[in-house]
matplotlib code that plots the C-alpha trace (Angstrom):
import matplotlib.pyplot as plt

x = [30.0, 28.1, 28.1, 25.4, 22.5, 23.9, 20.8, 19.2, 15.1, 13.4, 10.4, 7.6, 4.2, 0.8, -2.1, -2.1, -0.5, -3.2, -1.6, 0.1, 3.3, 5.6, 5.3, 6.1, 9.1, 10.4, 9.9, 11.3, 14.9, 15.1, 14.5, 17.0, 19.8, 19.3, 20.2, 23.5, 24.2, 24.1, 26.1, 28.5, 28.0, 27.8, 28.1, 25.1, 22.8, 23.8, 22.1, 19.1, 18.3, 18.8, 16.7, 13.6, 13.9, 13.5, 10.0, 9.2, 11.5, 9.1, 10.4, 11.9, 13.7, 15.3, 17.1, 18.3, 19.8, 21.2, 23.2, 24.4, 25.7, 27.0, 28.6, 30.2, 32.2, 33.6, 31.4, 30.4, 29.1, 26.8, 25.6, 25.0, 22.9, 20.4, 20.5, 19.5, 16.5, 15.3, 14.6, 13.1, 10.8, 9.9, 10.6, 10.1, 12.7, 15.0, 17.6, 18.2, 18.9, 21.3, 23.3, 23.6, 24.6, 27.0, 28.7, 29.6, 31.0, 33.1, 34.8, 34.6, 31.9, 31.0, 28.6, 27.2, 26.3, 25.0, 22.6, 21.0, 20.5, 19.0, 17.1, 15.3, 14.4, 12.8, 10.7, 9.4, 11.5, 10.5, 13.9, 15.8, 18.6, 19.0, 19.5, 22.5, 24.0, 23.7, 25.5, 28.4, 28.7, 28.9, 31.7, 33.9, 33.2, 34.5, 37.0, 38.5, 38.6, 40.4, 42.9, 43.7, 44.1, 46.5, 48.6, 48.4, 49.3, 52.5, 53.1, 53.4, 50.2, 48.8, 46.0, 44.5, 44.5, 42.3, 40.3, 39.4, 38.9, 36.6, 34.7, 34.3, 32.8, 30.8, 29.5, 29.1, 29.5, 29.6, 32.2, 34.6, 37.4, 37.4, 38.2, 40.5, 42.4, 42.3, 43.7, 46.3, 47.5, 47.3, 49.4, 52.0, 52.5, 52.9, 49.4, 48.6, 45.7, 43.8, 44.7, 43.1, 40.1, 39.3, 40.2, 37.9, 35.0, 35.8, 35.5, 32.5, 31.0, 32.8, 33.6, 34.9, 37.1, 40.4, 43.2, 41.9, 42.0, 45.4, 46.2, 45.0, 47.0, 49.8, 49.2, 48.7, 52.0, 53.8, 52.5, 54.0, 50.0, 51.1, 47.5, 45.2, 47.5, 47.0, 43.4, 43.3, 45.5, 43.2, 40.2, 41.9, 42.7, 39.3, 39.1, 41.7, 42.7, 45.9, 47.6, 50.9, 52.0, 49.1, 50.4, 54.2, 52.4, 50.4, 53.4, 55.6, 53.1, 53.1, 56.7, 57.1, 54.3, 57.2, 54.1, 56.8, 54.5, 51.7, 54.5, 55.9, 52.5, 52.0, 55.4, 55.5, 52.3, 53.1, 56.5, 54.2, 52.7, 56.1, 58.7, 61.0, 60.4, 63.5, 61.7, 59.4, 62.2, 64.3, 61.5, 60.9, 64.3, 64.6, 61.5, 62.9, 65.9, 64.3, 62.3, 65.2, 64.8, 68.4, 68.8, 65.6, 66.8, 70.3, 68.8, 67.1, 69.6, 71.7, 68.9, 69.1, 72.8, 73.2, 70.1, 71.4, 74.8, 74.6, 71.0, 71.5, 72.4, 71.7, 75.9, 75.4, 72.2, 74.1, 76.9, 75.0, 73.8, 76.8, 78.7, 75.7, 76.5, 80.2, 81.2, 83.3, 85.7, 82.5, 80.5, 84.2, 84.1, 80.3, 80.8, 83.8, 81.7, 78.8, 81.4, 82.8, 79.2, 78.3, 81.4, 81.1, 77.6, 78.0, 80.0, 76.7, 74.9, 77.3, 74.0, 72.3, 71.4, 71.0, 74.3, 76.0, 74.4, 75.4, 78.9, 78.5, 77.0, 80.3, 83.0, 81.4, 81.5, 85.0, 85.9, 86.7, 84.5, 85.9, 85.2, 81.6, 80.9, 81.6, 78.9, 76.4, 76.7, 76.5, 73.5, 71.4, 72.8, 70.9, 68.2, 67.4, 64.5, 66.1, 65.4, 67.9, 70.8, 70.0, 70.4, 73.5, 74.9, 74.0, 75.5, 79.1, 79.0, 78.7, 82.0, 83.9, 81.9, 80.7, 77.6, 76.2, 76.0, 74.6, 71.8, 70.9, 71.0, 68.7, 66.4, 66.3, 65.1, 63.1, 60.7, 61.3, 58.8, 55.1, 55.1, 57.6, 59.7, 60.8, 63.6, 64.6, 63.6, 66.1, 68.8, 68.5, 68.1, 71.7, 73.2, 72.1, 72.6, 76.1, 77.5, 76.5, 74.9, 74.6, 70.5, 70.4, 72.3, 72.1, 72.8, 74.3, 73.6, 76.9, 77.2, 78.9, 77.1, 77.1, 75.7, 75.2, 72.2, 70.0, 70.2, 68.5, 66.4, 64.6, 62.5, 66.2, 68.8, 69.6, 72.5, 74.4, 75.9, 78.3, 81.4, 84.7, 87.7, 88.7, 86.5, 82.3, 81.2, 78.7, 77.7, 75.6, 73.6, 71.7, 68.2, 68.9, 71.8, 70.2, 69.1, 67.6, 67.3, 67.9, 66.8, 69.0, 67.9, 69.0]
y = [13.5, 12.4, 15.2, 17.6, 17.4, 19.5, 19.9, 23.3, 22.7, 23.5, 25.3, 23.5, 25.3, 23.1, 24.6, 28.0, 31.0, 33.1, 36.1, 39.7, 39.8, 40.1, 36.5, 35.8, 37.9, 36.1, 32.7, 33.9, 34.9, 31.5, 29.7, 31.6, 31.7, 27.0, 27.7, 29.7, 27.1, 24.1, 25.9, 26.5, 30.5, 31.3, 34.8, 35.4, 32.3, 34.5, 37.7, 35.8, 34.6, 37.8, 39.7, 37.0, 37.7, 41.3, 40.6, 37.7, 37.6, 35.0, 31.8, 29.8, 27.4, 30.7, 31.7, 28.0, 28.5, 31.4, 30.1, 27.3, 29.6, 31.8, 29.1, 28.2, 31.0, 30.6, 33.3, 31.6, 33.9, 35.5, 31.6, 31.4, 33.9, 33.0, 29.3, 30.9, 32.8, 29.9, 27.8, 31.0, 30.7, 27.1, 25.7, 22.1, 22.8, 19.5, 20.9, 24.2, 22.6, 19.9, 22.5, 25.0, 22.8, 21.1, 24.6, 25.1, 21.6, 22.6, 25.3, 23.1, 24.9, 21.7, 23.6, 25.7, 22.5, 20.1, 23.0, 23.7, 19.9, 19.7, 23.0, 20.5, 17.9, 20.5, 21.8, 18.5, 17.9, 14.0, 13.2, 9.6, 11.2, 14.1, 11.7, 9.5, 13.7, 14.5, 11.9, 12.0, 15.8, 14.6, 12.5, 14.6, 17.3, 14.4, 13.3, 17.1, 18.3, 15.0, 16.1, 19.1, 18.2, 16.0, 18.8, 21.0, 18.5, 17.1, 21.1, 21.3, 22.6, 21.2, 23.9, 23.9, 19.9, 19.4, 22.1, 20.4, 17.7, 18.9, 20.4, 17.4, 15.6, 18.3, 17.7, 13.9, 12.9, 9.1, 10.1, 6.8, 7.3, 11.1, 9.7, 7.2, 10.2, 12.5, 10.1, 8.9, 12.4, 12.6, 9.5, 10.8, 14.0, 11.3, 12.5, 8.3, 9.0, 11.8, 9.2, 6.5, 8.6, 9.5, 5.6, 4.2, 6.8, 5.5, 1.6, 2.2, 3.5, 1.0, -1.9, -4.0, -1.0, -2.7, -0.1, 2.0, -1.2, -2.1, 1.3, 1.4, -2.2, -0.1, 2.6, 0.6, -1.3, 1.8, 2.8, -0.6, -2.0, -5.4, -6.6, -4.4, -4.4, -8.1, -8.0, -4.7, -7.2, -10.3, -8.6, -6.9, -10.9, -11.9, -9.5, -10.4, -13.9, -13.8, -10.8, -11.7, -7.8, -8.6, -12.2, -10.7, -7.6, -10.3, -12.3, -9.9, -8.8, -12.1, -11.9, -8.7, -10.0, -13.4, -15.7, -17.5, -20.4, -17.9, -15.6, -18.7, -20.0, -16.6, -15.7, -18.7, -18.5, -14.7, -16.2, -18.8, -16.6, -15.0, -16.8, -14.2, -11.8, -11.5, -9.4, -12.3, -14.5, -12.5, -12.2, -16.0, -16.2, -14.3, -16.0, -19.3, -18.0, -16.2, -19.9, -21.8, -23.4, -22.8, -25.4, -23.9, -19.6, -20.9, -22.5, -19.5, -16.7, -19.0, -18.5, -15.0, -14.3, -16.5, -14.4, -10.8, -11.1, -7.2, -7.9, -5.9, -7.6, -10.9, -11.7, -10.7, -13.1, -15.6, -15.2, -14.8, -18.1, -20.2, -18.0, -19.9, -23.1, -22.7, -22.1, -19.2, -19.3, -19.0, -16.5, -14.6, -15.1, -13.5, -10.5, -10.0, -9.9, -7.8, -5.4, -4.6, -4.2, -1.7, -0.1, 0.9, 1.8, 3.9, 6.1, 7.0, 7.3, 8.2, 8.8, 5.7, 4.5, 0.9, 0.6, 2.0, -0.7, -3.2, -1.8, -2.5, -5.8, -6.9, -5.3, -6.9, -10.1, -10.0, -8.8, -5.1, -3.7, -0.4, 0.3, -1.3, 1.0, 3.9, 2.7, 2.0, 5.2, 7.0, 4.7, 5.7, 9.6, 9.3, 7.3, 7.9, 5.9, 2.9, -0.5, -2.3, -0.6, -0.4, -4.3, -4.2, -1.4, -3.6, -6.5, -4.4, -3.0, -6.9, -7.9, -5.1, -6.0, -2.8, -4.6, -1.9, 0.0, -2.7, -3.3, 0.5, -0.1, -3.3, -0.6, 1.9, -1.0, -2.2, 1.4, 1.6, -2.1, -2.2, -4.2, -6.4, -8.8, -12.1, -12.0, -8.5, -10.0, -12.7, -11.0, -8.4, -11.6, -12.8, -9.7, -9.5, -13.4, -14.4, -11.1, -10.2, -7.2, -5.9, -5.6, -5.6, -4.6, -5.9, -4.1, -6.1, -5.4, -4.9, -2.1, -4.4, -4.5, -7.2, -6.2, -8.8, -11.0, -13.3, -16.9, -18.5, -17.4, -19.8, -18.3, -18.3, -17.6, -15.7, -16.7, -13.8, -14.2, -11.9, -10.3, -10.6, -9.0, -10.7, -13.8, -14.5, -16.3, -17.0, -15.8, -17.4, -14.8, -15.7, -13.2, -12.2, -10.7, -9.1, -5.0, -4.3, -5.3, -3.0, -3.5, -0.8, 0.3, -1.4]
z = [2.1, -1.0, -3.8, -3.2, -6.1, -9.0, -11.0, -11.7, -11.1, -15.2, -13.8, -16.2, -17.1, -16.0, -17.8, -19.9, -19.2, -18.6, -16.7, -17.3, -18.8, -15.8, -15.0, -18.6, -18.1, -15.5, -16.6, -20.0, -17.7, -15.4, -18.6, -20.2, -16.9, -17.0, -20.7, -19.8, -17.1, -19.0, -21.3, -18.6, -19.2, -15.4, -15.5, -18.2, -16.2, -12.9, -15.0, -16.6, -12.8, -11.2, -14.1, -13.2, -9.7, -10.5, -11.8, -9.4, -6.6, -4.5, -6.6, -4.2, -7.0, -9.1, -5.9, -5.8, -9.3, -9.1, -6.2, -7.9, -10.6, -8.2, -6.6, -10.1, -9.9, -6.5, -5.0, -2.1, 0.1, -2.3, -2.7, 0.6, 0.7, -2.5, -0.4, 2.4, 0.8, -1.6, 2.0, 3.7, 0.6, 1.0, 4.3, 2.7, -0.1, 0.3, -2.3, -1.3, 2.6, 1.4, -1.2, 1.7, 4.0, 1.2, 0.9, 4.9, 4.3, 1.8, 3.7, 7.0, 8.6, 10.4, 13.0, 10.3, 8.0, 11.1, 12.0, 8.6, 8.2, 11.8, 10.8, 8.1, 10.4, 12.4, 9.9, 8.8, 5.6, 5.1, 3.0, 4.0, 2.9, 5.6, 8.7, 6.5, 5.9, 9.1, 10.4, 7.8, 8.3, 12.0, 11.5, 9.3, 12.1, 14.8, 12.8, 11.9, 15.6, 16.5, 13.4, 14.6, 18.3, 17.2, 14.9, 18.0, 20.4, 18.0, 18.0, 21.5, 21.8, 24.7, 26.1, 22.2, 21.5, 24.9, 24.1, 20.7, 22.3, 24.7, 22.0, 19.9, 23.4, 23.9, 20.3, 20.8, 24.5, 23.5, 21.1, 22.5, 20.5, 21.9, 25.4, 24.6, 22.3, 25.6, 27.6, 25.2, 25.4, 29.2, 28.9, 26.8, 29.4, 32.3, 34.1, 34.3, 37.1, 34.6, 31.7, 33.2, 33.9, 30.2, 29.1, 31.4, 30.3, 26.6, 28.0, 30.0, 26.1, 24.4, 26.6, 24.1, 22.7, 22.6, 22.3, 25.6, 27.1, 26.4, 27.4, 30.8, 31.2, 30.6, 32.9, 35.7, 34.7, 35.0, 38.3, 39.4, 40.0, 38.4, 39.8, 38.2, 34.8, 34.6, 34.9, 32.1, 29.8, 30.7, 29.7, 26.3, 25.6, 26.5, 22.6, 21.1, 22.2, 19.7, 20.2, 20.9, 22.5, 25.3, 25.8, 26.6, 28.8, 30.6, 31.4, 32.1, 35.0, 36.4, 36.4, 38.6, 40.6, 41.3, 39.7, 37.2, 36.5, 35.1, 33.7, 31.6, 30.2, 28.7, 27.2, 25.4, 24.1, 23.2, 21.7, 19.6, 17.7, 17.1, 17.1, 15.8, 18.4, 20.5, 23.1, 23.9, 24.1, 26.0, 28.6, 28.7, 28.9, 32.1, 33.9, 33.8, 35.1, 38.1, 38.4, 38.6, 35.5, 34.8, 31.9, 30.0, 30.7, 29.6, 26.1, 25.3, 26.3, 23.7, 21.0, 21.5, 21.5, 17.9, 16.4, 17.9, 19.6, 20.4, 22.1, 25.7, 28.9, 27.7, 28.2, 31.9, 32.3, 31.2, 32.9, 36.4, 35.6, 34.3, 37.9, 39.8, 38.6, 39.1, 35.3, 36.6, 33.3, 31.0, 33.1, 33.0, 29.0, 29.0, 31.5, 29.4, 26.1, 27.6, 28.6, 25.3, 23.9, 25.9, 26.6, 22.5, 22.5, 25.1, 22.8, 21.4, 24.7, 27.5, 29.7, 29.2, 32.2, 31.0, 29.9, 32.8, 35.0, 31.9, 32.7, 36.2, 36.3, 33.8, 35.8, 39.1, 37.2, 36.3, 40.0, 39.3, 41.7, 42.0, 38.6, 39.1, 42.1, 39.7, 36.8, 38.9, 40.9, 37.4, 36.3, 39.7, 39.0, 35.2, 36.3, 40.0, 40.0, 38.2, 40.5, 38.8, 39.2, 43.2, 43.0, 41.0, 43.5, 46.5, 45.3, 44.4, 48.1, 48.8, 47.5, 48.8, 52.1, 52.8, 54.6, 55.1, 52.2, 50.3, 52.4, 51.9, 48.5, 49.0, 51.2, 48.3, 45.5, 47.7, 48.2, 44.2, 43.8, 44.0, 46.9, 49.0, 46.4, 47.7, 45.6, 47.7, 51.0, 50.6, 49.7, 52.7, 54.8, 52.8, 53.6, 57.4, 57.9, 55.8, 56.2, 59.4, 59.2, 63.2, 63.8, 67.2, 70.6, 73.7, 76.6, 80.1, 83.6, 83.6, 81.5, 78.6, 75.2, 72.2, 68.7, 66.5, 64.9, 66.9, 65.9, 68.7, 71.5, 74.7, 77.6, 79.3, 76.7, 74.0, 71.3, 69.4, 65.9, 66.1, 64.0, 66.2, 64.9, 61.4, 62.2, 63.0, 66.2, 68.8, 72.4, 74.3, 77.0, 79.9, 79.6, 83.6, 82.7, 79.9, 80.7, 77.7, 74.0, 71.1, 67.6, 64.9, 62.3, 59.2]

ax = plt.figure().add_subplot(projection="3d")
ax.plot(x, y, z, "-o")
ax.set_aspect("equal")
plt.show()
């Protein structure tokens, strides 16, 4: 706030002085106090200017400067008070509203100050600067609450920071940022339905208000609504059409929604505008491979591995893809390299659910799936709700063809995705097709029973893949023999 006017009012005679002595008197004193004031001799000005009001105490302008003074010497409530009495005197006195009000602002009185400059508007003080000082008194008032719900909120305080917040949009209700700070907070405290209450309020004041938007992209990300996170990121680019952060988000949506083409466009754009992001890469990396692109995903898992050999999993991705391709001795030289990383960084973090499925994927790779079994059991135990290390698990229970146990693992990752995967699908239809998973039993008239998988079925046969001792085979059965047909459970 601009510096309140400093200058004492020199009360000037017009025409003669033509009455009793008392007046004299107290011109003589005020004249006298301006003297001491200039002079810098506050507390003799403060006794000239209360001597003058003892002979005339109706001069608006002599309270005004004996405030001043008083405020000189740090006595602030006596200032106040002389303020307050030099407007009571002259309800159109511009000074003594903006130094009063400059005084509550000093000692952050925000309320105090707002309401003797609004006090002025209302008594018809025609001043161009009152509006500008309301305002700015306005804003530091915003901008304190917002202050000190953040302390309180960094504190721990939680019930103080929202009220403050609700204070300062109770002050100013199309206070955007105010929104956009309340639901950052809810945010941070993992209440992402309140959150995106308060960010779309801020949008719907400022809809070109790019952090709330950005933020709601990521709320809806981590409630596993890829859709709506990609439209929140689209429309945060439609602002900022090179920001490479909403470029990555954007493509990393399309990637969990199994849209690889879209997902590609926008990583590399994101990775464009920076090249030295790994993160970018790494992601780019990982959509090509889920594409099949296998020659692309294996040139950029390269680039990252010779910029930050220690960069995490990115041994096991390539590995899973030279195993595809039938490198086995290569993809045995990366699980074996992905498993010393994180073996020693787990020192550090013995609970780190990323590196314990790290661990597992390696040790799978290599063939020890006993260990495996035990790493990704301890990665699900730290992070219960952790997709990945479902998928890792499943495959483990795979090799040591525990069929059934990995398609419960497939069952589990598949309730922790937004929706139905392909990628899941097909490998619960690899689990019930190659390792014959029994879905369904059919009961003979007879009284016999075959469980197996259907592969084939006319209006007068049915033919049962089915798993018979140590080998697989195939029953043909005529449907009036057939009682009844069973579907399990998987």
């Amino acid at each position: 706030m601009k510096k309140l006017t400093e200058t004492l009012i020199i009360i000037v005679l017009l025409g003669v002085l033509i009455f009793f002595g008392k007046d004299k008197l107290a011109m003589f004193y005020s004249n006298q106090g301006f003297d001491y004031y200039e002079k810098a001799s506050y507390e003799q000005a403060i006794d000239s200017f209360k001597k003058s009001l003892m002979f005339d105490p109706s001069v608006s302008t002599v309270h005004y400067n004996l405030a001043k003074a008083y405020d000189r010497v740090q006595l602030k409530e006596e200032a106040i008070s002389e303020y307050r009495k030099s407007i009571s005197l002259d309800p159109f006195f511009i000074w003594g509203y903006e130094a009063l009000a400059n005084i509550y602002f000093e000692k952050k009185l925000y309320d105090k100050a707002i309401a003797v400059l609004q006090e002025a508007t209302a008594n018809g003080v025609n001043n161009d600067e009152i509006a500008p000082l309301v305002n700015h008194v306005s804003s530091e008032y915003m901008a304190n609450l917002i202050n000190t719900a953040m302390t309180a909120f960094d504190n721990g305080d939680k019930v103080k920071a929202r009220e403050l917040l609700s204070k300062a949009l109770q002050h100013n209700p199309n206070f955007a940022l105010g929104y956009y700070i309340f639901g950052y907070f809810y945010y941070l405290e993992e209440k992402l339905d309140k959150a995106a209450e308060k960010l779309k309020k801020a949008i719907q004041l400022d809809p070109m208000f790019l952090p709330a938007r950005r933020l709601l992209g990521d709320i809806y990300f981590e409630k596993k609504d890829f859709s709506k996170a990609a439209d929140a990121y689209k429309v945060a680019l439609s602002i900022n059409t090179n920001n490479a952060v909403l470029l990555n988000n954007l493509g990393i949506c399309f990637m969990r929604l199994e849209d690889y083409h879209k997902a590609a466009k926008y990583l590399k754009e994101a990775l464009n505008l920076n090249p030295e992001n790994i993160n970018f890469q790494y992601s780019l990396a990982s959509v090509y491979r889920d594409a099949g692109m296998l020659k692309e995903s294996i040139a950029e898992y390269r680039s990252i591995i010779n910029k930050e050999p220690n960069y995490p999993n990115v041994h096991n991705d390539l590995a899973d893809i030279y195993e595809r391709g039938g490198h086995k001795e290569e993809a045995s030289r990366q699980y074996k390299e992905e498993l010393d990383l994180c073996l020693k960084k787990l020192q550090a973090k013995p609970r780190d659910p990323f590196l314990l499925n790290g661990i597992a994927c390696a040790y799978n790779g290599i063939g020890e799936y006993d260990k495996a079994k035990i790493y990704a059991k301890r990665a699900i135990a730290a992070k219960p709700d952790y997709r990945e290390a479902y998928l890792t698990l499943s495959n483990i229970e795979n090799n040591l063809c525990d069929f059934k146990s990995s398609m419960g693992a497939l069952k589990r990752a598949n309730e922790l995705s937004p929706d139905d995967p392909y990628f899941i699908k097909e490998a619960m239809d690899n689990v019930r097709q190659l390792k014959f998973f029994p879905t369904t039993v059919i009961h003979m008239k007879n009284n016999r029973s075959f469980e197996g998988i259907i592969k084939r079925q006319t209006k007068d046969s049915i033919t049962l893949k089915m798993d018979i001792g140590s080998t697989v085979g195939t029953v043909g059965l005529l449907r009036r023999d057939i009682a009844r047909i069973v579907s399990k459970e998987e």
